[in-house]
N, C-alpha and C positions, 0 to 999 in steps of 0.2 A: 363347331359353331360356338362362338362366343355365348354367354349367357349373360340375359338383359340387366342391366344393373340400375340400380335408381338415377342416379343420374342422368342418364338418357332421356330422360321426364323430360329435363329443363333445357337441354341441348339446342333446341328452336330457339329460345328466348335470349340464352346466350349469343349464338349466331346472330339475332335480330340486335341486340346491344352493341359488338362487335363491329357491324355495318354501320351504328347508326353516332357512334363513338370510339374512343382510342384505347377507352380502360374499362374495365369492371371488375369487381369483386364476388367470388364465387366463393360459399360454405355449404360444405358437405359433411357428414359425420362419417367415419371410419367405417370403410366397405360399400361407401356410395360408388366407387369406382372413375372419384372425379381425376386422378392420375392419371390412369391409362387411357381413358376413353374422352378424355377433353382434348388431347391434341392430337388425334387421330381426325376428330370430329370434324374439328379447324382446317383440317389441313388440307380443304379442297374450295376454300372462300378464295372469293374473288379478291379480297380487296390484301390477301395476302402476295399475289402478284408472284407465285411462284417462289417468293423468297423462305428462309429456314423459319421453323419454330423451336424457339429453343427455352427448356423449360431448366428450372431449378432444383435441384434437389438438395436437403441439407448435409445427407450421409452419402459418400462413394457408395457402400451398399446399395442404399435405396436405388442409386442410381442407376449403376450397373443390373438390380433386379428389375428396375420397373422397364429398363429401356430392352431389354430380354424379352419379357411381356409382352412388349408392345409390338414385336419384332415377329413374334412368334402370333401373335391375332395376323399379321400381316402373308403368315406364311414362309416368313423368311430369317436365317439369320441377322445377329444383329449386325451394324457395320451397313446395311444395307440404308433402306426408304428410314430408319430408325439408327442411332447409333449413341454413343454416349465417351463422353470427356469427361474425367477426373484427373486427378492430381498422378502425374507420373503414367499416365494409362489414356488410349483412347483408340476407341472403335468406330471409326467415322469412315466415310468414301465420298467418290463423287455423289453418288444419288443417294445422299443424307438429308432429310428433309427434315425429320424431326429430330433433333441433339439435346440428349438430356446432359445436363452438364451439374457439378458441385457449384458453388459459390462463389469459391475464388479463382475457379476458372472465368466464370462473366466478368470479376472486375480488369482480371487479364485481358478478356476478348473486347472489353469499352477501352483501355488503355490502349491498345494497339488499334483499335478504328472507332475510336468517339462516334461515328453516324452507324455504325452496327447495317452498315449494307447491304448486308445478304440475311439479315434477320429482318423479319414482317411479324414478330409475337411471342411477346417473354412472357414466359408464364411463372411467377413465384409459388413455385408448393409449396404447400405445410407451412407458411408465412408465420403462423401462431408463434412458430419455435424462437423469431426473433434474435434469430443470431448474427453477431457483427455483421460477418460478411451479405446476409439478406438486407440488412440496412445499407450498408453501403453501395450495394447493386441497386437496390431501387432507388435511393438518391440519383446515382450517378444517370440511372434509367430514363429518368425524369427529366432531367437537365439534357439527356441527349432531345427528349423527346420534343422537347421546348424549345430549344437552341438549334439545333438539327434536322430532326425526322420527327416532324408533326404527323406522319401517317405510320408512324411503330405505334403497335397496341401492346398494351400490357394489363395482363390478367394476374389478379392475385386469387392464390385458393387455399384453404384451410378449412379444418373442423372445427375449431371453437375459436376462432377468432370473433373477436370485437371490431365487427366490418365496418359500423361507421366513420372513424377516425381514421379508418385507411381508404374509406371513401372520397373523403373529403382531404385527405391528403392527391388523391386522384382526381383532383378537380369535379367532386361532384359526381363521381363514376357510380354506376346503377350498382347494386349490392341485389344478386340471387342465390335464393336459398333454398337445398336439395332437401328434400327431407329426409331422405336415406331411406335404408332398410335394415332395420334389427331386431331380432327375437330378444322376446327377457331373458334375462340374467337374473340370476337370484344371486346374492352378495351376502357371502358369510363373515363377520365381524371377530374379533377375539374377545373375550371376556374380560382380558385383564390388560389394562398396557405392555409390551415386550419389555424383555428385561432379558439382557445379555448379548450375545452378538446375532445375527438376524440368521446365518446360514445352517444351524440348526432345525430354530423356528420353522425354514424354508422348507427343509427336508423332510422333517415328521408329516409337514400340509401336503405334502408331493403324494407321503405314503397315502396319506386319506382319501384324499382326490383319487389317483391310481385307485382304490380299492372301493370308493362310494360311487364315481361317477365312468361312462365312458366316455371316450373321446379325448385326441392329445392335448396335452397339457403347458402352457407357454408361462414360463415364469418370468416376471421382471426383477433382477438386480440391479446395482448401482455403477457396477462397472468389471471388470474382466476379474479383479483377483475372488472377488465374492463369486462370481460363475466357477471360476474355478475350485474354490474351495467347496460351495454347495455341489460342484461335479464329485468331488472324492467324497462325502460326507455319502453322497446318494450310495457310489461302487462300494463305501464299506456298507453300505445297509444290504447292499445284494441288488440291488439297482441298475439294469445294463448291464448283466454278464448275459442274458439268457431268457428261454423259455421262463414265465411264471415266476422270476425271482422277483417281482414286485408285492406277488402275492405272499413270497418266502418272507420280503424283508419285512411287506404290513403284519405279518403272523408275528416278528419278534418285536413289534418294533413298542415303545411303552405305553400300555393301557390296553395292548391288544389283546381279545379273547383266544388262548390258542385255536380255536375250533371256526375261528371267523373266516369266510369265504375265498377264496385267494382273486384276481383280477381276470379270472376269465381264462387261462393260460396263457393270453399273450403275453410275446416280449415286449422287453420297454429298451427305447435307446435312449439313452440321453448325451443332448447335442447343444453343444455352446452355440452362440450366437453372438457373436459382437463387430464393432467395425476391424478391429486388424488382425479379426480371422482368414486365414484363404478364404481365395473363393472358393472354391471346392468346398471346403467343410462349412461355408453360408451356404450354398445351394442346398448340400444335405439338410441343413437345417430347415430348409424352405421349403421341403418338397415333401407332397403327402405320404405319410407313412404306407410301404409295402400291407398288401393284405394278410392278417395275423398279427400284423404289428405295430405297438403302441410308441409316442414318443414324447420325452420331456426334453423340451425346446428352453433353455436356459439364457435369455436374452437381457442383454444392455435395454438401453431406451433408442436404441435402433429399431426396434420392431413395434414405437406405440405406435407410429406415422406409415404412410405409403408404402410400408414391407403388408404382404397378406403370407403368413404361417398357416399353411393348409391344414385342414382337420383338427384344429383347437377348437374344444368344449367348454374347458377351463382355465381358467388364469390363476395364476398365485402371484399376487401382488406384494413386494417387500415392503412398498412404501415409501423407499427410498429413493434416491435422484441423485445425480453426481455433477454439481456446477463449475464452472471456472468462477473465482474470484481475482479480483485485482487490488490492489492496496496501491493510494496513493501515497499514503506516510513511505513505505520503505519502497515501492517500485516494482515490485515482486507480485507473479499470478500464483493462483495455487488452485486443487481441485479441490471440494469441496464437499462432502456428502449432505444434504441437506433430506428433511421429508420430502414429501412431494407435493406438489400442486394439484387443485381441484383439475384443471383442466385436464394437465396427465393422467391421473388418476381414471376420468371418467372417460379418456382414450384406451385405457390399457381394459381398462372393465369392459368396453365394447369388444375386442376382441376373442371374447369369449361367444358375443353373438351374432357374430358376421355368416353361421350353417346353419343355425337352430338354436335353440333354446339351450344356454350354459350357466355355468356358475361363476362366481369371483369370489375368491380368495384376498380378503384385504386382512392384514397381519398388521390391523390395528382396531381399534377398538369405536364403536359407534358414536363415541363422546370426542372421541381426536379427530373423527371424520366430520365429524361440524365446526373445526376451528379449522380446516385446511385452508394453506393462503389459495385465493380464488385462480390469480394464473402467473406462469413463471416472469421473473426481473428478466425485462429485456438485457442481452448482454452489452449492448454499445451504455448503459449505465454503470457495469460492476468492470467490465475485460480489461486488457490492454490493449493502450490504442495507440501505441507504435506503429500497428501496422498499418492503423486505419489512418495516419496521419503523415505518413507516406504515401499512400494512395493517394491523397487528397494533393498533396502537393506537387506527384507526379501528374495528375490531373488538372492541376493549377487553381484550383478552388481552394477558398477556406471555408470551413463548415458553413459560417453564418452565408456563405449565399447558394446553399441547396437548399432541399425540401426534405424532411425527416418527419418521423411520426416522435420521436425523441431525442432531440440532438443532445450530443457527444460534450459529457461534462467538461464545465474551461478544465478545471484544475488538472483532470487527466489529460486533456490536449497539451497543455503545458506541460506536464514533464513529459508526455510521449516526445513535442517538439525537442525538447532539451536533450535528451537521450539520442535523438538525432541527428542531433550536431553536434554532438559528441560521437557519434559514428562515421560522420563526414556524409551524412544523408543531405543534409541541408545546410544552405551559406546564412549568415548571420543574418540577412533578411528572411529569413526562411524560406526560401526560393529552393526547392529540388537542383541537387549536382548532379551531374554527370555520373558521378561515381551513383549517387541517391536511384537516378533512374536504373543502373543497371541490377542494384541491388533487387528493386521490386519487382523485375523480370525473374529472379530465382522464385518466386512464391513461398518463400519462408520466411517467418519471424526477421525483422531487419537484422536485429543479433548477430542472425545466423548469418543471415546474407553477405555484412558485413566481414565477417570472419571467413566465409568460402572466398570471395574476390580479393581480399588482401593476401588469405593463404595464397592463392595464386600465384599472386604478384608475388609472394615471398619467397617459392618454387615448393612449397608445401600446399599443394590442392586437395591430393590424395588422403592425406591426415585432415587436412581441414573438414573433407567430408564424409569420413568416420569418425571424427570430434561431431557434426552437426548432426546427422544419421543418430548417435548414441544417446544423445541433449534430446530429441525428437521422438523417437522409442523408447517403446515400455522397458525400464531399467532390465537387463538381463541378468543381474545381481541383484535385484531386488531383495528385499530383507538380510542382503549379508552385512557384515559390520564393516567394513572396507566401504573409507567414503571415496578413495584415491580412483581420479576418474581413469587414470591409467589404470587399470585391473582391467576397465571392460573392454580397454583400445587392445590389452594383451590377450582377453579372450577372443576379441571380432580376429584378429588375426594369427594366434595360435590354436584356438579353440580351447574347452576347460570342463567343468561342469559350471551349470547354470542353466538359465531357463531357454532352451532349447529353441522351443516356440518366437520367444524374445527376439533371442538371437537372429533368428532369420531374416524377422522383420528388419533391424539392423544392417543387416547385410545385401538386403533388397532395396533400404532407402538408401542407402550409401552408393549403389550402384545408379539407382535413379539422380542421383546430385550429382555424380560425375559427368553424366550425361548431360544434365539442365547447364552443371557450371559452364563444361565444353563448349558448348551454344552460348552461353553467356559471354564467355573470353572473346569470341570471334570477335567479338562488336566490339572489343576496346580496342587503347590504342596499342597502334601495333606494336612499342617497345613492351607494353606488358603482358601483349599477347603471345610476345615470343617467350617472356619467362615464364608463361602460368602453363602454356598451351600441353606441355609435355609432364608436366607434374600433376594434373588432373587426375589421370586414372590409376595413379598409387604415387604412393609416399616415394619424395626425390631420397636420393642417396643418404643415406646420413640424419632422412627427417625421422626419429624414433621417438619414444615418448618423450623425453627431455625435453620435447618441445613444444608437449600439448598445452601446457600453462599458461605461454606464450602466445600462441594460438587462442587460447580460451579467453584471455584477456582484451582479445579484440571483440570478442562478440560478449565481454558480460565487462565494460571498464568500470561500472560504478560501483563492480563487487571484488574489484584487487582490494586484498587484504594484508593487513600488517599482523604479525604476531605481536601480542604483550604478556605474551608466558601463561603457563599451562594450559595450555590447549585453547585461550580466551585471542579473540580477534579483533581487528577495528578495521571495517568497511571504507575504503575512498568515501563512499559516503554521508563517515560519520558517525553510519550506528555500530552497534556489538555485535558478535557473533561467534561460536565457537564448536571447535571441533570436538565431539565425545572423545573421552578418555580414552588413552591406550593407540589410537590410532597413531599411525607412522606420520600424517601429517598434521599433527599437534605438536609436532618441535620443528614446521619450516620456517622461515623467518617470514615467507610472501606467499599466500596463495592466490586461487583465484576460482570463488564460491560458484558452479555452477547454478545450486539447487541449494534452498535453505527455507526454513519457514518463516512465517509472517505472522510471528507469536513473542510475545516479551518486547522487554527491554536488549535481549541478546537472543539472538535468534539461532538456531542448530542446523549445523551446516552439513546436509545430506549428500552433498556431491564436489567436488572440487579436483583441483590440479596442484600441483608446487608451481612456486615460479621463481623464478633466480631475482636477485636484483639487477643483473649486467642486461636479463631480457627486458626485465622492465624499463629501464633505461634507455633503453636500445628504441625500444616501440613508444613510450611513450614521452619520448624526451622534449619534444614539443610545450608538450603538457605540465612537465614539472618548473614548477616554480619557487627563483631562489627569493628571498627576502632574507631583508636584514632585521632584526628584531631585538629590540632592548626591552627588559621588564622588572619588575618588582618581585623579587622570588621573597616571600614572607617570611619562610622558616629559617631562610637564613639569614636576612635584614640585609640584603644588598640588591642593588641593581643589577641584572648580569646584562649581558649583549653576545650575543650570536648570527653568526648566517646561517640558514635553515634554507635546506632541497624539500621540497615538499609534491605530492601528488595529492591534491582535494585535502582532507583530511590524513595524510600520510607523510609519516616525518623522515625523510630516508637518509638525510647526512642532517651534521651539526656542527661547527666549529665555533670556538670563541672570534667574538668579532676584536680585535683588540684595538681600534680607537672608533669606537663611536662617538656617532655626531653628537657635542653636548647638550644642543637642545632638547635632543630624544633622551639624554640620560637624563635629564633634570627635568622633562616628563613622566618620566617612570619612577621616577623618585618620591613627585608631587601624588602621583596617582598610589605611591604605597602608601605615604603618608595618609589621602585621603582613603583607603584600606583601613589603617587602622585609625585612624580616629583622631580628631584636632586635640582630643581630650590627650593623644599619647604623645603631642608633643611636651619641649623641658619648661612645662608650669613650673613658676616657684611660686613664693607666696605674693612678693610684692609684682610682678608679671599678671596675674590673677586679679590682684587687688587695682592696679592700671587698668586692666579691662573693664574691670566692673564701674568704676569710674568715670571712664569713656562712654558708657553704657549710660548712667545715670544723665549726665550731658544731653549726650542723642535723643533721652527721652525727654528732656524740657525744651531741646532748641533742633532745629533744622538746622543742615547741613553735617553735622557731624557723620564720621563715617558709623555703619554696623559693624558692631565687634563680637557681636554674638557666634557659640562656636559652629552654627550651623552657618552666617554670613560668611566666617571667616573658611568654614569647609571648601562654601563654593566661590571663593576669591582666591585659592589659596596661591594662584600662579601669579596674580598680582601685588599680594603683600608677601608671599615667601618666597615665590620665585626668584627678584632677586639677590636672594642671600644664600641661595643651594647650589650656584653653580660653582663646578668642581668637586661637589660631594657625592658619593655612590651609595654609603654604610647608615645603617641607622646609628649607631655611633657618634659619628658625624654630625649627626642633625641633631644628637642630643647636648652636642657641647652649642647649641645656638643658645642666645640670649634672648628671650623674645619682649621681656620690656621694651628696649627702643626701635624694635620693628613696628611694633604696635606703638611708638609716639611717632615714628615716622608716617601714620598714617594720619595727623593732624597736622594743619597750617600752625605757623608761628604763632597767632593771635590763639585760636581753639589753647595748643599750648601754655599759654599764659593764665587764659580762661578756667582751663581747669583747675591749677595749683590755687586760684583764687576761691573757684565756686564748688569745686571738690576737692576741699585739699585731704589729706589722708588722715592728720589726726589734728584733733584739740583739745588743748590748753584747757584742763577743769581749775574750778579755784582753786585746787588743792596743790598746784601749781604741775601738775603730772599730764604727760602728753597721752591722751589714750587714739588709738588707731577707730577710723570710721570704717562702719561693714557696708560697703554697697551692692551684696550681693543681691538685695532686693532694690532695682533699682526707685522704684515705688516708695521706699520706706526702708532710706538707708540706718543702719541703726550706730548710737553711742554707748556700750556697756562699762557703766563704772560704780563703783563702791557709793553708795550712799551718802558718807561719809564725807566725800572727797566735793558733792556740789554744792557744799550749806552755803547759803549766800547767793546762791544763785537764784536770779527770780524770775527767768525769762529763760523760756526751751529754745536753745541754740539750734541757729538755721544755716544752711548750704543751696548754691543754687541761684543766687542772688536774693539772697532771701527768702526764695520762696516753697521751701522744703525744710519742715521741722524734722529736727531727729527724732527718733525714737528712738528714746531712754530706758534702756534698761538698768535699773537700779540695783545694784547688788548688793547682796549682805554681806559680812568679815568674809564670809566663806567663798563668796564668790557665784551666789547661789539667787537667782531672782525672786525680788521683795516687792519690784512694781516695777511695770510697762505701760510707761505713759507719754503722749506728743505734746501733752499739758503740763508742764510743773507748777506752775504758780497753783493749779489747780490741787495739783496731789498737795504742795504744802497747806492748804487753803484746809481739804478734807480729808487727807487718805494718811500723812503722815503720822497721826496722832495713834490714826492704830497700827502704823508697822512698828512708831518707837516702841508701844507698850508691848508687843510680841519681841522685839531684839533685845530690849532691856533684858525680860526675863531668858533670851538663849543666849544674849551676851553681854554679863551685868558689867565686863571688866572695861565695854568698848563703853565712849560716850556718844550720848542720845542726849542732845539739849532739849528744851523743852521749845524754846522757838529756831527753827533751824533756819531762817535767813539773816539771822545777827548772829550766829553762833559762828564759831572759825570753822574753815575746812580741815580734813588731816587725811593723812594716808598712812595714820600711823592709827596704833590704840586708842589712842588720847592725843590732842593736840600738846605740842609743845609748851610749855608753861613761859 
């Protein structure tokens, strides 16, 4: 007999919500038993009408364990009244009434029948965890519900969900709450923040626990290489060989008293846990330790949710969590180790009290546990949503008209969409292809999908689907310095050393895709189905590595790469990226970047292929684009012109053009010129001295043109334009003239205008022509000798009159004695004291005593 769980409380009230509505929302806290015993509960309502319930799970694990369970309260294997569908796997029969399925099997099973016919009640578990495909399934759920089957019910369930906002995304759905059932836990803190890597930290907390407390022990890590590495850290302490060696390794282990007590004799097993362990070695994990015997259960974040780890006391919490990120900047997901979340945190610490009274182990300290962010980033915010944006459009929705608790950022939509029509997913309206639909029937990454269906068609299936198998599983090279993704196609197929475990899995997805593609191919047309249909289940004749680059190219184009020496790359895309030193594929000219990170300005490229130019030409010849191109090359002062093969950012041929069009050459001309600067064209003095002239004009009267060098910068195709055609060389452009360009830009009259109201120099008494400065058009200036204006009584004007010069007066030397726009004035008051200072610095020169009846000179002394 089952044993009563809290949940069963509220089972009435659910049932009563159920009948009297389509949705509700159900929280429960960890070991309330709302998993198993809520769709049993259901599955005898009338208004279910016979049809399936089919509940969600987020892990195959979970899935596969809980629908066992539920099978097993039944009395019967699963496959039975109970069965369950994951990815690649499924236990179902006729008399299947309850089907626990993953994720992306439901957006599957709404694709193929939008009104979900034989479903009467989806249940979302563990909803809190928010992962893509939970969003996507209850959008799509919703829209059936509304559009279709107003009598499908849909239950959402979780432990620390935030129920209102997913109530009211349910139209108002009743939200009940279990209160569960759990003894305290007492929570031990560290003293000092951790410092170093964490799977030490883990193991010394193992010995403690083992040695303070009884009852087995469920550890959370971040993901498969940390279990595994905390697994060997434990067997060297003496950990899992044996009787009492828990109490052998607490005896040596640092701070321990020799004499302190050892664990009682039991053994200890220590037992990973994660998702792409066998099943077999998760049930051992799952399954109450034999009598005598103790066990440290070494778990992913598989086991904070719907998994129950029997006979756990204790918990050792790392703290840690392992996210997908997405980058919009480069396009790329990566995994991510972050802290944890309050909510997890306060999942994982329950299961120490789901039997009695336990302990937690958090491997941080009391000060960090008060800043923990409250609950995890939904993922349709940070993931990639390629896939979510083929779904939608095999569904024929665009986001804006479902219903989301957070819908799916533009800017990610946007390059998922772009990304897809670059895979031939979708036509230029964004309308799903034929090709688009078949891909989403694979259930893998579009990438992938894309790359399995074309392999086909190319009569490479076989390779296509030990290239996507090896992309999909855990690297079986991991940490070796070989990024060449052919090493792992030559272990999946010759075998090698490497990580054994890996491997398998490799060898088991590989076999499950040839399976999915087979079934895929049937539905095409039949010309492609004839060439794909026999190259499915291995590599056609002849397909060997040479041609995985190729291959990989179809499922990663925005990462074909160009070499630009030493081992440094440039992405189709644009950005950097480069191969560590030494490797074999740091001198190909083309690759094509698997795996890289989403770090710098040039990112490190952890996995890749070579790729020939003749493949990439072959495959993407559509795609490259010639252009003709003229430009300003600087360093060397000439225009050049070429025809350029280009892929996005990739330069793959180059020839000299040898007659370009002259308009584009005397664009390119104009635009080096305007590179370097109007200042670098052939100024002289009197060219200069014309501008500034023109300048002074404009500024008293309308209409004149702007001559200034920043007008002149941005006109320059109209006043120099042209006079450059036929010129390529800066050279060239420096034997122009640019005086009469610049009078060509004045009418006849302006022309005359000037020589009259600006002319360049005047006549002093002295009878000497001095040049005028207009570089201040404000306040053009006269510099002459002193000397040379006796008799002058009125300060000379330009302009029509109406602009005095300013006079600067200079001494023998040439050195100013007075700046003034007044002369009658300075002879009036001011000369009286420069004669008496020049007498005595230059008694030889004359100084009359009235300088407007005295002669002019430009000599020492006036002539006699």
């Amino acid at each position: 007999m089952s044993p009563v769980l809290p949940v069963e409380a509220i089972l009435p009230e659910l049932r009563a919500a159920l009948r009297q509505g389509t949705a509700a929302v159900l929280v429960a806290p960890p070991g309330a038993g709302k998993t198993t015993r809520v769709p049993l509960a259901l599955l005898h309502e009338d208004w279910l009408g016979g049809r399936r319930i089919l509940m969600l799970e987020p892990r195959r694990l979970a899935a596969r364990s809980v629908a066992r369970y539920m099978a097993a309260t039944l009395g019967e294997q699963v496959g039975g009244r109970v069965g369950y569908r994951v990815r690649h796997e499924a236990r179902v029969g006729r008399e299947t009434r309850v089907e626990v399925v993953t994720e992306g099997i439901l957006t599957r099973m709404l694709q193929a029948d939008p009104a979900l016919e034989e479903v009467g009640l989806l249940i979302f578990d563990e909803f809190h965890e928010r992962s893509l495909h939970a969003d996507l399934g209850l959008a799509l759920s919703l829209e059936c519900q509304s559009v279709l089957r107003p009598d499908l019910r849909i239950l959402v369930m979780s432990a620390t969900l935030e129920a209102e906002p997913v109530a009211g995304l349910l139209g108002g759905a009743p939200v009940l709450v279990s209160e569960g059932r759990s003894h305290p836990v007492e929570t031990i803190y560290l003293d000092a923040p951790p410092a170093g890597p964490v799977e030490p930290l883990v193991a010394r907390t193992v010995l403690r626990a083992l040695r303070e407390h009884p009852g087995d022990v469920l550890v959370f890590l971040p993901g498969e290489a940390e279990i595994r590495r905390a697994e060997r850290l434990l067997q060297e302490m003496g950990v899992g060989d044996g009787p009492d060696t828990a109490g052998r390794a607490a005896g040596t282990a640092p701070g321990r008293p020799p004499d302190a007590p050892p664990t009682g004799g039991a053994a200890v097993d220590v037992l990973p846990l994660y998702g792409a362990l066998p099943p077999a070695d998760q049930d051992r994990a799952l399954r109450p330790s034999p009598p005598g015997r103790r066990k440290v259960v070494l778990a992913s974040a598989v086991a904070e949710t719907s998994l129950t780890v029997e006979g756990v006391a204790v918990v050792v919490d790392s703290g840690l969590m392992r996210v997908p990120r997405y980058s919009p900047r480069t396009g790329m997901s990566r995994l991510v180790t972050v802290p944890v979340t309050r909510d997890a945190a306060d999942q994982r610490r329950g299961r120490a009290g789901r039997l009695g009274p336990g302990v937690c182990y958090r491997l941080w300290t009391a000060q960090q546990d008060a800043h923990l962010v409250p609950r995890r980033t939904p993922e349709i915010r940070e993931a990639d949503l390629a896939p979510l944006a083929l779904e939608l459009a095999v569904w024929g929705a665009g986001p804006e008209s479902l219903r989301w608790l957070d819908p799916p950022p533009a800017a990610a939509m946007a390059q998922a969409r772009d990304l897809l029509r670059m895979l031939g997913a979708l036509d230029d309206t964004g309308a799903v292809t034929p090709h688009g639909r078949r891909m989403a029937e694979l259930g893998v990454h579009p990438r992938l999908a894309h790359m399995l269906l074309a392999g086909a068609e190319m009569g490479l299936g076989g390779l296509a689907c030990d290239l996507a198998a090896i992309l999909s599983e855990r690297d079986p090279l991991r940490g070796a310095d070989d990024v060449d993704l052919c090493a792992r196609l030559r272990l999946l197929r010759t075998g090698g050393p490497g990580d054994a475990a890996a491997l398998r899995r490799v060898q088991v997805e590989a076999a499950a895709l040839r399976r999915a593609l087979t079934g895929t191919v049937r539905g095409a047309p039949r010309a492609a189905h004839d060439t794909a249909h026999d190259t499915v289940h291995g590599a056609a004749p002849g397909a060997d590595e040479a041609q995985a680059g190729g291959l990989l190219s179809l499922a990663f184009p925005d990462r074909i790469a160009q070499s630009r020496g030493g081992g440094r790359f440039l992405l189709r895309s644009g950005r950097g990226a480069f191969v560590p030193p030494g490797q074999p594929l740091a001198e190909e000219p083309f690759l094509v970047a698997a795996e890289l990170a989403d770090q710098g300005a040039e990112s490190r490229i952890f996995l890749a292929a070579a790729l020939t130019q003749a493949d990439l030409e072959r495959l993407w010849g559509p795609q490259i684009e010639t252009e003709r191109r003229v430009w300003w090359d600087r360093e060397a002062g000439v225009v050049r012109a070429a025809v350029r093969q280009r892929l996005g950012a990739l330069r793959l041929r180059e020839v000299p053009w040898e007659d370009p069009d002259p308009d584009l050459v005397a664009a390119a001309l104009l635009e080096g010129i305007r590179q370097e600067g109007v200042d670098a064209l052939p100024w002289n003095r009197e060219a200069r001295q014309l501008q500034q002239r023109i300048r002074f004009m404009a500024r008293l009267e309308a209409g004149w043109p702007d001559v200034s060098d920043e007008a002149l910068a941005a006109a320059l195709a109209d006043w120099l334009g042209p006079h450059i055609r036929g010129l390529r060389r800066r050279d060239e452009v420096q034997r122009l003239r640019l005086g009469p360009l610049l009078l060509g830009m004045l009418t006849w009259e302006q022309r005359r205008a000037l020589d009259e109201e600006a002319p360049t120099h005047v006549t002093v008494p002295s009878g000497s022509r001095h040049p005028i400065d207009y570089s201040d058009p404000a306040a053009p200036v006269l510099a002459v000798r002193l000397q040379e204006v006796f008799g002058w009584t009125e300060t000379p004007r330009v302009g029509r009159g109406r602009v005095p010069l300013t006079l600067h007066l200079l001494s023998p030397a040439h050195r100013p004695v007075q700046v003034t726009r007044d002369l009658a004035s300075f002879w009036r008051e001011g000369y009286f004291l420069v004669r008496k200072e020049l007498r005595g610095r230059y008694p030889k020169h004359y100084w009359p005593e009235d300088p407007l009846t005295a002669s002019p000179t430009n000599r020492t002394r006036p002539r006699a």
